[in-house]
C-alpha positions in Angstrom: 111.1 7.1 26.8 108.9 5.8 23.5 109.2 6.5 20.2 105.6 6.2 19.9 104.6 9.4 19.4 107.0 10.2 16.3 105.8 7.2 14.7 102.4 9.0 15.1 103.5 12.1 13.9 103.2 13.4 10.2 106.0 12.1 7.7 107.6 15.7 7.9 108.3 15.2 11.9 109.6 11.7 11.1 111.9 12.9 8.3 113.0 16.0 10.0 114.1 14.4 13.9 115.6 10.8 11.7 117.8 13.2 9.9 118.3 15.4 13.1 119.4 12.5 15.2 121.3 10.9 12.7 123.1 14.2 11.6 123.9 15.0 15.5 125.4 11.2 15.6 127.8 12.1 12.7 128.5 15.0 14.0 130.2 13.8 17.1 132.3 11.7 15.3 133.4 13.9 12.5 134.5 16.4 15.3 136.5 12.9 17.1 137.9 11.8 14.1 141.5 12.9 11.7 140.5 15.4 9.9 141.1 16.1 5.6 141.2 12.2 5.5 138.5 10.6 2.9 136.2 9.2 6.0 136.4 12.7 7.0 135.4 14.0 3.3 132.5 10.9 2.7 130.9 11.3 6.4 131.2 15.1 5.6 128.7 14.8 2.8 127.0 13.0 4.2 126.6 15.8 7.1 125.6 17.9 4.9 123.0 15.9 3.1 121.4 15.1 6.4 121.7 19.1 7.3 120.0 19.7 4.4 117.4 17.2 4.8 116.7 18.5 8.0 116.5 21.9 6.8 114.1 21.4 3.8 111.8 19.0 5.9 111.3 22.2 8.2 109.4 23.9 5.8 106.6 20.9 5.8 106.4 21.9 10.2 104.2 24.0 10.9 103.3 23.5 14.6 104.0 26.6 15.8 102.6 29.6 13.6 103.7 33.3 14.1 104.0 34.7 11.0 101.1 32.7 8.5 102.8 29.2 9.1 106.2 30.2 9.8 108.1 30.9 13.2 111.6 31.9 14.0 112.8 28.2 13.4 112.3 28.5 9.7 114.7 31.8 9.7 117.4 29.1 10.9 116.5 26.7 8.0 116.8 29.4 5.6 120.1 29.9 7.2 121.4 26.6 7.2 120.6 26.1 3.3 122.6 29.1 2.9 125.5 28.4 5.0 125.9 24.8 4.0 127.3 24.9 0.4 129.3 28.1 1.9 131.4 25.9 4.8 132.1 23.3 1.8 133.1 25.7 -0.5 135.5 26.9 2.3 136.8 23.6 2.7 137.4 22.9 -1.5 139.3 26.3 -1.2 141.6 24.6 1.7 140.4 27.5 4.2 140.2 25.1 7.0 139.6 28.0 9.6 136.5 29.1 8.0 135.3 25.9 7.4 135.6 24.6 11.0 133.7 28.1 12.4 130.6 27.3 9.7 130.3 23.7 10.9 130.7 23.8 14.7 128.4 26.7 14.0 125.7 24.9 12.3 126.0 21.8 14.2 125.8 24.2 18.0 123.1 26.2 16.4 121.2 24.3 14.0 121.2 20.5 16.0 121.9 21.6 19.7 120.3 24.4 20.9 117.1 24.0 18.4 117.3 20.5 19.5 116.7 21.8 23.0 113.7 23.7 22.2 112.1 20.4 20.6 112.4 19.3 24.4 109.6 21.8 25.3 106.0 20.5 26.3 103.8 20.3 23.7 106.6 19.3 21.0 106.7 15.9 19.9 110.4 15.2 21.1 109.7 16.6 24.5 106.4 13.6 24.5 109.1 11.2 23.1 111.7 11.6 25.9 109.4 12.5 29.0 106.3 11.1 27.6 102.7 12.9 27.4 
């Protein structure tokens, strides 16, 4: 494993898989940790700033083109931007239910699985963990 080749990729990449990783981190322990407690608020902002960072810095990727610059990928960004502000407004409006489906769903969907697909060969994460 080296790091190498996301310090060689574009500023975009770095942004995007810092964010990722960081956001996948948090994650884990805001789904350990008491929940409706202020930690649990703060490091929940700070989710979603990271979500949204890693969202936005999508839209800079272009690696793999299927529509112009865009692929399927960018349909989830578009998603996440959109469902974001919707989980926290669930949570200011005390429906916990709701709010717990949007962000185990954004956190399976948006970190896990299209974390996985960074894994394949040819994507900078996939040189990162198995190298070139």
């Amino acid at each position: 494993m080296s790091f190498a080749p996301l310090f060689d990729a574009e500023p975009a990449i770095q942004l995007h898989a810092l964010a990722a990783m960081t956001a996948f981190a948090l994650g884990l322990v805001q789904f350990a940790a008491p929940k409706g407690t202020l930690p649990h608020r703060t490091l929940g902002w700070i989710w979603v700033a990271l979500m949204a960072a890693v969202a936005a810095s999508s839209f800079w990727i272009h690696t793999i083109r299927l529509v112009g610059p865009w692929s399927p990928i960018h349909l989830l960004s578009l998603y996440t931007l959109a469902a974001l502000p919707l989980a926290v407004w669930a949570a200011h409006r005390h429906r916990v239910t709701a709010h717990r489906r949007a962000m185990i769903a954004l956190f399976a969907g948006a970190l896990v699985i299209a974390g996985l697909f960074t894994l394949l060969p040819g994507r900078v994460m996939h040189k990162v963990v198995f190298g070139s």
